[in-house]
VMD Tcl script that builds the backbone (N, CA, C; Angstrom):
set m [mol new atoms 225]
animate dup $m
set s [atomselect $m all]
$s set {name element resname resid chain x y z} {
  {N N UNK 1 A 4.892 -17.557 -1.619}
  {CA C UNK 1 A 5.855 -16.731 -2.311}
  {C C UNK 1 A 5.632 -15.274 -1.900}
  {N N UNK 2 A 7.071 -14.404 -1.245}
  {CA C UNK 2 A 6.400 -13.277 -0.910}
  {C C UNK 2 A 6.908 -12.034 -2.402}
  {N N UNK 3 A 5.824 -10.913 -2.347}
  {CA C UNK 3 A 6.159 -9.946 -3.753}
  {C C UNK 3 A 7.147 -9.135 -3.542}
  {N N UNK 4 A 7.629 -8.359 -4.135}
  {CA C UNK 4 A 8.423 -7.088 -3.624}
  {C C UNK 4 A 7.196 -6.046 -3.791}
  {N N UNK 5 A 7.082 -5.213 -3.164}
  {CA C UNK 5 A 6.271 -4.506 -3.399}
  {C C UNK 5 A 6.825 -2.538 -3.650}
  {N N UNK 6 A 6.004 -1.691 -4.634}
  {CA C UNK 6 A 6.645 -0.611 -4.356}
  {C C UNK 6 A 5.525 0.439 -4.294}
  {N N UNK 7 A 5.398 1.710 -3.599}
  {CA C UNK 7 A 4.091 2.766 -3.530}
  {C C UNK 7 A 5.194 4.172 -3.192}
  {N N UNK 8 A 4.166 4.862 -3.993}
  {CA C UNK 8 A 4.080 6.765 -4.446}
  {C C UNK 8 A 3.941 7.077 -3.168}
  {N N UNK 9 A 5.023 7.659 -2.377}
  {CA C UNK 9 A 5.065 8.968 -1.215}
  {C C UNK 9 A 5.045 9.916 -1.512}
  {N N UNK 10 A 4.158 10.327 -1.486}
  {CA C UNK 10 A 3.716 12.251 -1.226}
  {C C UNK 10 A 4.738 13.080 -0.532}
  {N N UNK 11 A 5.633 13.971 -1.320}
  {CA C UNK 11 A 5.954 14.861 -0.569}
  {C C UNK 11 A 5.688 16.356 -1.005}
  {N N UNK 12 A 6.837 16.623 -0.403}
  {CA C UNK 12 A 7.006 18.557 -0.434}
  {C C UNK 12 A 7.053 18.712 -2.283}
  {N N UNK 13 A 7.880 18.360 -2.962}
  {CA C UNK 13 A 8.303 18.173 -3.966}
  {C C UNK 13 A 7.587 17.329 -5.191}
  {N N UNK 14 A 6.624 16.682 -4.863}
  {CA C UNK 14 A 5.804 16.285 -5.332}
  {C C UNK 14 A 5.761 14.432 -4.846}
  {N N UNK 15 A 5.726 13.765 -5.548}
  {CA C UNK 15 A 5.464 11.743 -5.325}
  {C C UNK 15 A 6.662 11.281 -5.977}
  {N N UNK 16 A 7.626 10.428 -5.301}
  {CA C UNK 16 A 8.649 9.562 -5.490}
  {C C UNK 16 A 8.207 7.901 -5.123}
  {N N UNK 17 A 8.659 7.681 -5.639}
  {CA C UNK 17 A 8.553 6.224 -6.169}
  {C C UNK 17 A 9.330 5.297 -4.482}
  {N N UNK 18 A 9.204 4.580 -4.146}
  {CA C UNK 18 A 9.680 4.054 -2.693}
  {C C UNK 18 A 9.457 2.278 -3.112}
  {N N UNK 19 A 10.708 1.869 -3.061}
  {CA C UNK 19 A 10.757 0.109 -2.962}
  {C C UNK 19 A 11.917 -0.196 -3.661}
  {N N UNK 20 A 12.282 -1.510 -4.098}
  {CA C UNK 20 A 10.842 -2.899 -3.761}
  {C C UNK 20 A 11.634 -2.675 -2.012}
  {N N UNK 21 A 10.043 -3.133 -1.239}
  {CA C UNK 21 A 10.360 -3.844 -0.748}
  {C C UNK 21 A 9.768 -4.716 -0.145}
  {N N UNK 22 A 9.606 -5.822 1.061}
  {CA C UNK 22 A 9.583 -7.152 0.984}
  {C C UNK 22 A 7.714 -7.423 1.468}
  {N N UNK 23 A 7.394 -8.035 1.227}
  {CA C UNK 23 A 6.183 -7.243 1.494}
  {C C UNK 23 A 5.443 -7.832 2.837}
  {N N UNK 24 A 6.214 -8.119 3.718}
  {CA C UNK 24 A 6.233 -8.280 5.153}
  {C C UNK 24 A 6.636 -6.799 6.062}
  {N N UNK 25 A 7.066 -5.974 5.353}
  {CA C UNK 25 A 7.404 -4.548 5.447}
  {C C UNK 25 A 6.333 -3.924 4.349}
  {N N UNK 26 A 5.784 -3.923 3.614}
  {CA C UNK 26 A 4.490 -3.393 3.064}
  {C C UNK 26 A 3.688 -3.420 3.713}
  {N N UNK 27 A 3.086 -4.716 4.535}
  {CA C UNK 27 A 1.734 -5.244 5.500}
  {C C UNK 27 A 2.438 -4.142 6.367}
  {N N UNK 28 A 3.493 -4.119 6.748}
  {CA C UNK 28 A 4.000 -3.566 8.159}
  {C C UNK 28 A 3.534 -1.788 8.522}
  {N N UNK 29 A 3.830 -1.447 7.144}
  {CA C UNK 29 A 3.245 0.331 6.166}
  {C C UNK 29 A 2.113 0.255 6.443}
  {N N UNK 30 A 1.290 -0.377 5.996}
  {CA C UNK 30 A -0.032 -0.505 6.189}
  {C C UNK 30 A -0.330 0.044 7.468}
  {N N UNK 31 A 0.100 -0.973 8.290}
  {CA C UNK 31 A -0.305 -0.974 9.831}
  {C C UNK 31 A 0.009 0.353 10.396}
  {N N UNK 32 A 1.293 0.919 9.941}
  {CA C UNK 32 A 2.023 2.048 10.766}
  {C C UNK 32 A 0.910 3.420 9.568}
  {N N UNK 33 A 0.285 3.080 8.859}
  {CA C UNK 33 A -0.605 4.231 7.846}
  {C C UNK 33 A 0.558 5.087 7.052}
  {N N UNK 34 A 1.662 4.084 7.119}
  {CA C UNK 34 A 2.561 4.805 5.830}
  {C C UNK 34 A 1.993 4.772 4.499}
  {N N UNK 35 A 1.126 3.674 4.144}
  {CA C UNK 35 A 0.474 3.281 3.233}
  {C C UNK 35 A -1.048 3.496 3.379}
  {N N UNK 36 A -1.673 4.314 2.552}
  {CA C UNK 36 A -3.007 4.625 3.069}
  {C C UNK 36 A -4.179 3.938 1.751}
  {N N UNK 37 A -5.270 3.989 1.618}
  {CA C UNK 37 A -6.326 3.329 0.955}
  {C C UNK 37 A -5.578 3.977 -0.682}
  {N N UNK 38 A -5.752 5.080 -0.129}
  {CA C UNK 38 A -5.827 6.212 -1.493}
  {C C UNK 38 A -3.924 6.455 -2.156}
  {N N UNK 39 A -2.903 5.219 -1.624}
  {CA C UNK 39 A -1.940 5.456 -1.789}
  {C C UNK 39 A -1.989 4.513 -3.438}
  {N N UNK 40 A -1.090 4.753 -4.718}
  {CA C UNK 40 A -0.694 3.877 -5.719}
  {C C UNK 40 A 0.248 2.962 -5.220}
  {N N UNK 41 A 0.179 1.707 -5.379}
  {CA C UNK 41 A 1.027 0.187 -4.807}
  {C C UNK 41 A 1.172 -0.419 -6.197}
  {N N UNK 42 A 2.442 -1.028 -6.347}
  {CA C UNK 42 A 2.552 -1.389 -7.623}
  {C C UNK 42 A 3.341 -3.102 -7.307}
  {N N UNK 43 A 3.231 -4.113 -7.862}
  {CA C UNK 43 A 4.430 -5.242 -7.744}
  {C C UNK 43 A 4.142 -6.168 -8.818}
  {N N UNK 44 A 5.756 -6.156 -9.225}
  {CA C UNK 44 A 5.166 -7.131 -10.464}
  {C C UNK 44 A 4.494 -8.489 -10.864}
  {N N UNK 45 A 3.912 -9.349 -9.323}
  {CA C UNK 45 A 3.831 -10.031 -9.251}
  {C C UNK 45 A 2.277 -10.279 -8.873}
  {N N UNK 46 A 1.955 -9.532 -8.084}
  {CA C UNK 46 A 0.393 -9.290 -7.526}
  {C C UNK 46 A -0.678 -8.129 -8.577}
  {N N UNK 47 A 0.866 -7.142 -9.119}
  {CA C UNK 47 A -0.528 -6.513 -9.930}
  {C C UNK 47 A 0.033 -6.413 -11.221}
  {N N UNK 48 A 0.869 -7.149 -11.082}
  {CA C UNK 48 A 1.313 -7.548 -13.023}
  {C C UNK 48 A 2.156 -5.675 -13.299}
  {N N UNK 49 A 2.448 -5.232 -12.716}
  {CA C UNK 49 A 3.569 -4.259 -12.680}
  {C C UNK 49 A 2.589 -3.100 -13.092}
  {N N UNK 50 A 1.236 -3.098 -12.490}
  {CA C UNK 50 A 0.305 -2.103 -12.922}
  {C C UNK 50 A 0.319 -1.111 -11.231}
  {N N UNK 51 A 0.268 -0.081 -11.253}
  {CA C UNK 51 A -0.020 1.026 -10.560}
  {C C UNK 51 A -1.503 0.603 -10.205}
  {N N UNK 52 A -1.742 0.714 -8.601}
  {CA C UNK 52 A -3.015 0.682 -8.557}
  {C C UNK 52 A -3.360 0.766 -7.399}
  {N N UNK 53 A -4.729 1.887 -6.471}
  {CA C UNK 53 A -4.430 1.929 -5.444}
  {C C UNK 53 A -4.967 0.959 -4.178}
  {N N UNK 54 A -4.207 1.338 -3.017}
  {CA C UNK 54 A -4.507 0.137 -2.324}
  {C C UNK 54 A -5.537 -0.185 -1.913}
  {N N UNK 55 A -6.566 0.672 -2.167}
  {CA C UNK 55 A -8.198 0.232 -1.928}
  {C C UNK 55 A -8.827 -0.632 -2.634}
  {N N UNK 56 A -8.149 -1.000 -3.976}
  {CA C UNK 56 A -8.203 -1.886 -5.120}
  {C C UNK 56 A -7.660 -3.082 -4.740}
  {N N UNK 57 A -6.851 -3.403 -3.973}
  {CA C UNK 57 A -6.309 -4.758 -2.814}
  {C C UNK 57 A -6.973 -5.178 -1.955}
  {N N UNK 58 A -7.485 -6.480 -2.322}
  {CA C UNK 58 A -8.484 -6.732 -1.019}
  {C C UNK 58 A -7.389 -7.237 0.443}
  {N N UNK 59 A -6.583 -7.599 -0.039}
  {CA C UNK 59 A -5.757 -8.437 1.266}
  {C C UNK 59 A -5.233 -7.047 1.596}
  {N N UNK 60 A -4.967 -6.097 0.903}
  {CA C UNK 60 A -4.191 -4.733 1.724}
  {C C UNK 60 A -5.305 -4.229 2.745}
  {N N UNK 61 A -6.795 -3.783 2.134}
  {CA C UNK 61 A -7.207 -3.425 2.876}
  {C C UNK 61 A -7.895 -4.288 3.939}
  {N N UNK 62 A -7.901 -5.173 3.937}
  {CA C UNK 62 A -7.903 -5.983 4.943}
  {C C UNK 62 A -7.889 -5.635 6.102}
  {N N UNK 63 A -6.149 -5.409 5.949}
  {CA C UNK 63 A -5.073 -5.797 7.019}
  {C C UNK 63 A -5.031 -3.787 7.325}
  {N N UNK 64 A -5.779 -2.909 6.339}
  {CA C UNK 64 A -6.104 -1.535 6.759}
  {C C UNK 64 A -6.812 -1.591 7.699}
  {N N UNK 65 A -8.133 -2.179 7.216}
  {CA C UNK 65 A -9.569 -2.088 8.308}
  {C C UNK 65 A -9.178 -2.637 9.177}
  {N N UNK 66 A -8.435 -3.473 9.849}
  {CA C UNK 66 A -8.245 -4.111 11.018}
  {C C UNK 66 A -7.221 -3.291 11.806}
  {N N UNK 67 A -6.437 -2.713 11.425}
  {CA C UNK 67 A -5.437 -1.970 12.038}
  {C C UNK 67 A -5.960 -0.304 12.255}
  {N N UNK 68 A -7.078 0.164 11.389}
  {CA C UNK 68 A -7.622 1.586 11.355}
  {C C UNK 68 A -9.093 1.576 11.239}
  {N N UNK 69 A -9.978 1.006 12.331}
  {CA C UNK 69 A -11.136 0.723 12.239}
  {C C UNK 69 A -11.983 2.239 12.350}
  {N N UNK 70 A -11.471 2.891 12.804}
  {CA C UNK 70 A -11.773 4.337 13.043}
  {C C UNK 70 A -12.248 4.979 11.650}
  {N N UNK 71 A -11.045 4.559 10.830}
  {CA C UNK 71 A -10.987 5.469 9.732}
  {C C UNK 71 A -12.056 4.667 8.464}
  {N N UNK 72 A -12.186 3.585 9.023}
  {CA C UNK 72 A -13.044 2.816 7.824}
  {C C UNK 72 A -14.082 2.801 7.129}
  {N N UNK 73 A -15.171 4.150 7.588}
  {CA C UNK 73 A -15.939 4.612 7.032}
  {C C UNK 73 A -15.319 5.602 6.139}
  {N N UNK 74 A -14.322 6.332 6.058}
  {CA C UNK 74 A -13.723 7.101 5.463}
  {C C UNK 74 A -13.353 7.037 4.367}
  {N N UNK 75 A -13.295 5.540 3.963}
  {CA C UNK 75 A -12.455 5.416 2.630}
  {C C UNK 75 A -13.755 5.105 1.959}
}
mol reanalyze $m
mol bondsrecalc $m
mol representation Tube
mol addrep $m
């Protein structure tokens, strides 16, 4: 079953809310570091509609450390 998923973008203006969406395009964020350790990820299905960040996801960061091995002492 896949989640919808939704996460807080940082901007100029302050953090807007971004989703649902599918979360084959979430993994995809990940990869491209649209989505970072220290980003809030929310879905009502994986985190029961709780805010929480993606360092708190083991399958997110996962699929972080494998795509940003560089940065993986960092978080």
């Amino acid at each position: 079953m896949s989640a919808d998923w939704f996460y807080m973008k940082k901007g100029f203006f302050g953090s807007k809310n971004v989703g649902p969406i599918a979360e084959s395009d979430f993994l995809h964020n990940i990869e491209k570091g649209l989505i970072k350790p220290e980003t809030l990820v929310c879905s009502t299905t994986k985190t029961h509609g709780h805010w929480i960040h993606l360092r708190d996801i083991r399958a997110g960061m996962q699929v972080w450390d494998k795509t940003h091995p560089a940065d993986k002492k960092a978080v």
